[in-house]
N, C-alpha and C positions, 0 to 999 in steps of 0.2 A: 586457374583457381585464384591465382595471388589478384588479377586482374578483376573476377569476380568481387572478390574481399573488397578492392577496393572502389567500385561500383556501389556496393553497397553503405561500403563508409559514405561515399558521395552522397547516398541517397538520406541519409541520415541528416543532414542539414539542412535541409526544408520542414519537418518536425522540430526540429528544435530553433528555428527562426519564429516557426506560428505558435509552440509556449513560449517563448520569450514573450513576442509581441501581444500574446494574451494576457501574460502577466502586467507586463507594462499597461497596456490598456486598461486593464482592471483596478488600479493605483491610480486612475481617475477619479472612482468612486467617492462621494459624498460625503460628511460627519457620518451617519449613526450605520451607512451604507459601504461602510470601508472596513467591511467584517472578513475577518479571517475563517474562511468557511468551508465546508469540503472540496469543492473546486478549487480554490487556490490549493489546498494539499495534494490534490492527486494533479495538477499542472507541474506543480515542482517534484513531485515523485518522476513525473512523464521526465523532464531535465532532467533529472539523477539517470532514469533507466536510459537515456539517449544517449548520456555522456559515460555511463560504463560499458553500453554496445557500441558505441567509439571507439573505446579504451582498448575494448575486446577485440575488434576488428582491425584495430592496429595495429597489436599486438602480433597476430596472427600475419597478418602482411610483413612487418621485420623479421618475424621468423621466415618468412616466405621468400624473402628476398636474402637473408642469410641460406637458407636452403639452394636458392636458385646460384648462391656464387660458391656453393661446395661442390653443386652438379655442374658447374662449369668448370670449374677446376679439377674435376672427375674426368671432363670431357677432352682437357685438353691434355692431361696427363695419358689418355687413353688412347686421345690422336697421335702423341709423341711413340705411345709404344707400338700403338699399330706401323706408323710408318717406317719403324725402326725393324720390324719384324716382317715387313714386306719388301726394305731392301736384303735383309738376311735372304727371303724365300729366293731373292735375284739372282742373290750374289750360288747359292747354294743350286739352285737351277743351273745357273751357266757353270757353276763347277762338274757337275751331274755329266753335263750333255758334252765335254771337253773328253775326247779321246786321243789317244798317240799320233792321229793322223792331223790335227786339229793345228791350223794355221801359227796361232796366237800362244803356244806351250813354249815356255824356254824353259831355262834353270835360273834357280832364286841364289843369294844371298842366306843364310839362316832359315830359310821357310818354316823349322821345325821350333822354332823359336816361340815363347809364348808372348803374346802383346801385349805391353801396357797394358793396363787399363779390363783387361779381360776379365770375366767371372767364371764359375763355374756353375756345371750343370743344373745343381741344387740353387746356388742364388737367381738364377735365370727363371727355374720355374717356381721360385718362393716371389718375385719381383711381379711374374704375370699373374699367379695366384692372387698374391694381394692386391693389384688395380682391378684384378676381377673381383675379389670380397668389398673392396670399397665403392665399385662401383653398384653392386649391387644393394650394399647395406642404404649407401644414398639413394637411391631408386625405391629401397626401401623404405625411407624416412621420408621421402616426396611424398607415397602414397599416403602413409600415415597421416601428415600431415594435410594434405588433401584431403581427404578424412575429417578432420580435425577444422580444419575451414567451413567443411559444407555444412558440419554441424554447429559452430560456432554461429555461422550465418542463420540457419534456421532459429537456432535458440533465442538470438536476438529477433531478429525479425516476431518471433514467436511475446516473446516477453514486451516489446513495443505495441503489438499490436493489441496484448490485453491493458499494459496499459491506457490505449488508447483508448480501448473500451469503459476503462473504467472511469478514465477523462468527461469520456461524453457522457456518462449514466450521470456522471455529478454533475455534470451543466444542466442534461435536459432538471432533475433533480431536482436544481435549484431555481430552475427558471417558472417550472411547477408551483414552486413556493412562493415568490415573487409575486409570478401575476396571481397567487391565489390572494397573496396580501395585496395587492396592488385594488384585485376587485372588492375584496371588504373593502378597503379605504375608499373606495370609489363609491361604494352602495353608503357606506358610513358618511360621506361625503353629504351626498345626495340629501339621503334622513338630517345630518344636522342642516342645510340650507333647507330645505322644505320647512323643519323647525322653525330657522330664524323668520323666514317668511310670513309664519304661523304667529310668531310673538310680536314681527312689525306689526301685523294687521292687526292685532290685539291692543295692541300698543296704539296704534292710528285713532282704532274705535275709543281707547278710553282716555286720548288726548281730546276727541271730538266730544265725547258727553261731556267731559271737565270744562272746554268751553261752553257750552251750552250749558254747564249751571253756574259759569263763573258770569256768562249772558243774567241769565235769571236775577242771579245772586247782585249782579248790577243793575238790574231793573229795578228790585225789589228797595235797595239801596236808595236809588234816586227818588223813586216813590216817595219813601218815608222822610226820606233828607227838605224835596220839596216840600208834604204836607204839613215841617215845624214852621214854615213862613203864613202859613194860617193865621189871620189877625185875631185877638181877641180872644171870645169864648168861641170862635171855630177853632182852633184848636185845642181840642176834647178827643178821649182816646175813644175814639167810636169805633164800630166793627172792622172797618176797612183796614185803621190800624193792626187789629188783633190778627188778621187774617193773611196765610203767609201761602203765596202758591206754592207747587211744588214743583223742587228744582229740576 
């Protein structure tokens, strides 16, 4: 499980390389387009929940790995007493099977003598008693904890993935919004050039009449201008004068 745990912390760094890298990319954004908007919240929400199912999942790994060197140490206090208690079985065997006829019998020194070092009946089976309660309670804590992993990992796992969900609802979201304003601006675009278009040509035509009476307006000019060189009594304001065409 501890192995698990940490597969999954593994896995956890690829989500939070692609919010980072969204974040950063998104601090590209324009003047009035560098809004702080629901996607950028639920990005840095997504970093928060990544980096507390880290947090979690670590957590649970040191304990895992503190678990794993009490079960080792369980284990070798265990091998000590077994081996110790299988040279006993030996030594107790070959006393067992030793009868009067038996090669290897002499006479001892003090035989009856207690050794060194020796215990008694009661600390011998309070000594096996206890590496059997310790070995068990830690067997017991493994499981727990093993327990405690599979659910840890779920939970994260569990909590990532709606963040995720919520990630994407706010992109697709915003990107809804976007191209929705993008198409106004684009049809608004449209309507004011078609406008401008509409007031050149407007504009064109009443540049072109204005010529055309400032034409007039300089005929009419020259006309008049010439007929004061009229010698004499031709010049007399006769009709031609009075009469003004129209521009």
């Amino acid at each position: 499980m501890k192995e698990l745990a940490e597969q999954n912390l593994q896995a956890k760094n690829l989500p939070m390389d692609v919010a980072i890298e969204c974040l950063t990319l998104r601090e590209s954004r324009r003047d009035i387009d560098f809004v702080r908007d629901p996607v950028e919240t639920e990005l840095r929400k997504e970093v928060e929940v990544i980096e507390a199912t880290k947090k979690a999942l670590q957590q649970k790994i040191n304990q895992a790995f503190e678990q794993l060197c009490l079960l080792q140490e369980v284990q070798q206090q265990l091998n000590l007493d077994h081996r110790g208690k299988m040279e006993t079985l030996e030594i107790d065997r070959g006393c067992l099977s030793l009868n009067i006829k038996a090669p290897n019998i002499s006479l001892k020194i003090n035989p009856a003598r207690v050794p060194k070092g020796s215990t008694t009946l009661q600390q011998w089976d309070d000594f096996s008693q206890f590496n059997k309660n310790r070995a068990e309670a830690e067997m017991k804590s493994a499981t727990e904890l093993r327990e405690a992993i599979a659910l840890t990992i779920a939970e994260t796992n569990n909590e990532l993935e709606a963040q995720r969900v919520a990630t994407e609802f706010a992109f697709r979201k915003r990107l809804q919004e976007i191209e929705k304003v993008y198409s106004e601006l684009k049809w608004q675009e449209k309507n004011t050039l078609e406008e401008i278009a509409e007031l050149q040509e407007d504009i064109r035509h009443l540049e072109e009449d204005l010529r055309r009476k400032i034409l007039n307006l300089k005929l009419v000019h020259t006309r008049l201008e010439s007929r004061t060189y009229r010698p004499n009594v031709e010049l007399c304001r006769d009709q031609v004068r009075g009469h003004r065409p129209p521009c």
